[in-house]
C-alpha positions in Angstrom: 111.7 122.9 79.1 109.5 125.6 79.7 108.3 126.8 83.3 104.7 126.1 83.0 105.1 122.7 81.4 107.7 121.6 84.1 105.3 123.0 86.3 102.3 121.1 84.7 103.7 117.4 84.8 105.0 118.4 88.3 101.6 118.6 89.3 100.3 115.6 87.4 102.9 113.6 89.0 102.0 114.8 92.4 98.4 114.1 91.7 99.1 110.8 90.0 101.0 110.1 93.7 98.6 111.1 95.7 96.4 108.8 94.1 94.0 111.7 92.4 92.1 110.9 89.6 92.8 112.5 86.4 90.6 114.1 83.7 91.9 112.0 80.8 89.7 109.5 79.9 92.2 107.6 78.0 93.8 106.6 81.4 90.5 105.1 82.6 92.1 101.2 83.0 88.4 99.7 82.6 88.6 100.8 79.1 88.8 97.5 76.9 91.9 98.5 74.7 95.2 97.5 75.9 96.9 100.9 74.6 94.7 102.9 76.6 95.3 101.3 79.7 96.2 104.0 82.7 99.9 102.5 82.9 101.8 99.8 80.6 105.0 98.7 80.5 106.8 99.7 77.2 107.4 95.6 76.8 105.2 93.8 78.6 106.0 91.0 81.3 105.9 89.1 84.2 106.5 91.0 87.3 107.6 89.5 90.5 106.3 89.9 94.0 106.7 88.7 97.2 104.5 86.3 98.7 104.4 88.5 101.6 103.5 91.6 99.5 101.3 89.2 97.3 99.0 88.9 100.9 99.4 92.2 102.2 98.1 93.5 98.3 95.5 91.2 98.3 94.2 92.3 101.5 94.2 96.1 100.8 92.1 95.1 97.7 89.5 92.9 99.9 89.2 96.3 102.0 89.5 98.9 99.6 86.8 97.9 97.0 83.5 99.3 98.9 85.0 101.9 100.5 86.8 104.7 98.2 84.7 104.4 94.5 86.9 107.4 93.5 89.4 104.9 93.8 88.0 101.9 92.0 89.8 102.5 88.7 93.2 102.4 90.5 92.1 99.5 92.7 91.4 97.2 89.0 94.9 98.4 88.0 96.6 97.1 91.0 94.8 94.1 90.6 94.7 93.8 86.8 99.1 93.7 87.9 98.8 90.8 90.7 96.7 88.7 88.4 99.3 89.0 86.0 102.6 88.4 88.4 104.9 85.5 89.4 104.7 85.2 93.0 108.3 84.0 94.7 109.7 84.0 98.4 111.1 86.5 99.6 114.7 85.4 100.0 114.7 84.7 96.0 113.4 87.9 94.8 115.8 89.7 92.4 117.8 92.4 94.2 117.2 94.6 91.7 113.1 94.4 91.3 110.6 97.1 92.5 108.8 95.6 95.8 106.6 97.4 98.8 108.7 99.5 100.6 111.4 99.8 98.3 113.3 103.0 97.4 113.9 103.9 93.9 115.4 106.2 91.8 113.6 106.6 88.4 114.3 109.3 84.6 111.7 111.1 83.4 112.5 109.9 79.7 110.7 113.2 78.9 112.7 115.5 80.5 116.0 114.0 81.8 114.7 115.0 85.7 115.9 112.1 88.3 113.3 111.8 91.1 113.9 109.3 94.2 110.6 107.6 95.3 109.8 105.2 98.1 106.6 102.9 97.3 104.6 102.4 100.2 100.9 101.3 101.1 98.1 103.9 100.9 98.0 104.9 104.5 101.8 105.5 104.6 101.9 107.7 101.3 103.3 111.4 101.4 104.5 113.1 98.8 106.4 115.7 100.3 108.9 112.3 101.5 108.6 111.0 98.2 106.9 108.2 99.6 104.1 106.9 96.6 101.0 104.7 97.4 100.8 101.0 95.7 97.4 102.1 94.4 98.9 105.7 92.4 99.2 104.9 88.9 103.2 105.5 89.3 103.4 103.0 91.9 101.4 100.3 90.6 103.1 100.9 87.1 106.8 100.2 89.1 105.5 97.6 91.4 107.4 94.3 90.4 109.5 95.8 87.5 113.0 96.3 87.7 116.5 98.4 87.2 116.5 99.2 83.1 112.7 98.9 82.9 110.7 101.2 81.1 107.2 101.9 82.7 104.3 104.4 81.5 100.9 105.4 81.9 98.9 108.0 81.0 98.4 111.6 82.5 96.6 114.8 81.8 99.7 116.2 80.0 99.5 112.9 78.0 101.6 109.5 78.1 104.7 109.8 81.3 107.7 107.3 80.6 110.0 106.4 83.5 113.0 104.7 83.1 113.9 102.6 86.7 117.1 103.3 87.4 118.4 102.4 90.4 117.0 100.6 93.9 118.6 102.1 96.9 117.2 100.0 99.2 115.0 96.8 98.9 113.7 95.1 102.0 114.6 91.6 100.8 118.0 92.6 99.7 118.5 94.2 103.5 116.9 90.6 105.1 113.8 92.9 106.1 111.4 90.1 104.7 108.2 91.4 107.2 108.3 95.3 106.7 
């Protein structure tokens, strides 16, 4: 791959992370048209959450709608997801499903790069720990999806695929049911 390219989707992934809006309108997720919704799954279905995340999500939508508008596309994502997911306890969610706080490693399907990510709330996001907020198009495309899944979304560069590969750590899994 060339350097400027790498260099390109490098910085779309960082700005995508960081929760930055981008300048393709295709990726606006108010649009009406399913295909050009900001992030997809390649197969469509239902993701899981905690009941604990399920509150803690809910929540940071109550408070986030009137204060950040930059935000608000990202915010009917997020939600656009929870409306749309099977809420469990969290001593039966899969081990091997996508939930807060969880480490990941994920494949660009693009360019065969393996990147390790940690998805996190808003005010606990940095990008230079790889930690990636809920509200980010990455993060809310691999919140509740699992190992083998196929998530993607849109980006200035055009559409970004990600295959989930592994979860290093899940806090269910670990018995951390409050973090």
């Amino acid at each position: 791959m060339k350097a400027g390219l790498r260099t390109t989707l490098k910085n779309s992934l960082l700005e995508q992370a960081r929760g930055i809006p981008d300048s393709n309108p295709k990726s606006d997720p108010s649009r009406k048209k399913k295909k050009d919704r900001a992030f997809s799954v390649m197969e469509k279905r239902k993701i899981f959450i905690t009941e604990f995340d399920m509150n803690r999500l809910e929540e940071l939508l109550e408070e986030s709608w009137n204060m950040n508008v930059r935000d608000q596309k990202y915010l009917e994502g997020l939600q656009n997801e929870l409306a749309d997911c099977k809420v469990i306890p969290p001593d039966k969610i899969p081990k091997n499903v996508v939930t807060m706080n969880s480490s990941l490693s994920v494949e660009d399907l693009d360019t065969g790069e393996e990147m390790k990510y940690t998805l996190v709330f808003p005010e606990e996001a940095d990008i230079r720990e790889h930690k990636i907020s809920v509200l980010a198009p990455i993060g809310t495309a691999l919140l509740g999806y699992g190992v083998g899944d196929i998530v993607e979304w849109n980006v200035p560069s055009g559409t970004k695929r990600l295959k989930i590969k592994a979860i290093h750590y899940q806090p269910e899994a670990a018995g951390d049911y409050h973090i």
